[in-house]
N, C-alpha and C positions, 0 to 999 in steps of 0.2 A: 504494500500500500504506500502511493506516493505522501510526504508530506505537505502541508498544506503549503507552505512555504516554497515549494519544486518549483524550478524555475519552466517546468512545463505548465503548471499551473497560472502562472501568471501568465504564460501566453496566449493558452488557451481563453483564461477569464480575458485579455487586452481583445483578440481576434474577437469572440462574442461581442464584445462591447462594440467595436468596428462597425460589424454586421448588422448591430441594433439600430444603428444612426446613421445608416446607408453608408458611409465612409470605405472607399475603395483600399486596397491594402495600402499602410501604412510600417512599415517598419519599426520596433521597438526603437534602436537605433536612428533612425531619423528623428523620433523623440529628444534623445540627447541633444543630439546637434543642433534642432530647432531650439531647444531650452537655453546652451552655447551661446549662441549669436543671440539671443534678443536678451539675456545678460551682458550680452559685449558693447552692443547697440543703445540698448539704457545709459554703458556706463557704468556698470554694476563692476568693484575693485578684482580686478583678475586672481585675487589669491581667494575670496568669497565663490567666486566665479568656479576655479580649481577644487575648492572643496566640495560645491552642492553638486560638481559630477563625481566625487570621490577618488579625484585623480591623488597620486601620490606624492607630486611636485606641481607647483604652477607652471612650471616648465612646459610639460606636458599639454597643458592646456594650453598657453600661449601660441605655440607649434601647431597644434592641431586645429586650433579657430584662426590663427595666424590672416590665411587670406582673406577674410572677414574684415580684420585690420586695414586691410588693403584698400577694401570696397569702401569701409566707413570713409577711410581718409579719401577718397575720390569724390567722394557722394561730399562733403565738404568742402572739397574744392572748387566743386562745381556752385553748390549754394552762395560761397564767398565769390566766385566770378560773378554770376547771375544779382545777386545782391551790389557789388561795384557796378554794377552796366547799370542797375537800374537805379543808382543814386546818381550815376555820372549824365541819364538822360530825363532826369529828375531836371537838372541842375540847367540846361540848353534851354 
């Protein structure tokens, strides 16, 4: 008898739950990552970040969400361009 606790248990109960609310599959795993990034995205301190995935170093998470880094910083450069053009044609 598996215990209640088995990590097939938890799948099976995640898949029902899927199926209940029509939701196509989703990955356990793509849980994490989505949780990852919209901690990264908020701004939420990467060692808080590191620990609610229960990683063993911040390290680890830094590397792993890393290119998210990336996106954020573009996605703000772009706002700060967009934001200068539109004080600069404020200003004309």
């Amino acid at each position: 008898m598996e215990s209640p606790r088995s990590p097939r248990n938890l799948n099976r109960t995640y898949k029902r739950f899927l199926k209940s609310i029509g939701v196509s599959k989703i990955r356990f795993q793509d849980l994490r990552h989505a949780h990852a990034t919209l901690l990264l995205i908020q701004g939420v301190n990467p060692k808080v970040e590191s620990e609610s995935l229960g990683h063993a170093s911040i390290r680890l998470a830094q590397y792993s969400y890393s290119f998210q880094i990336r996106i954020l910083k573009t996605k703000a450069a772009r706002l700060f361009t967009w934001a200068a053009y539109a004080s600069c044609v404020a200003l004309v």
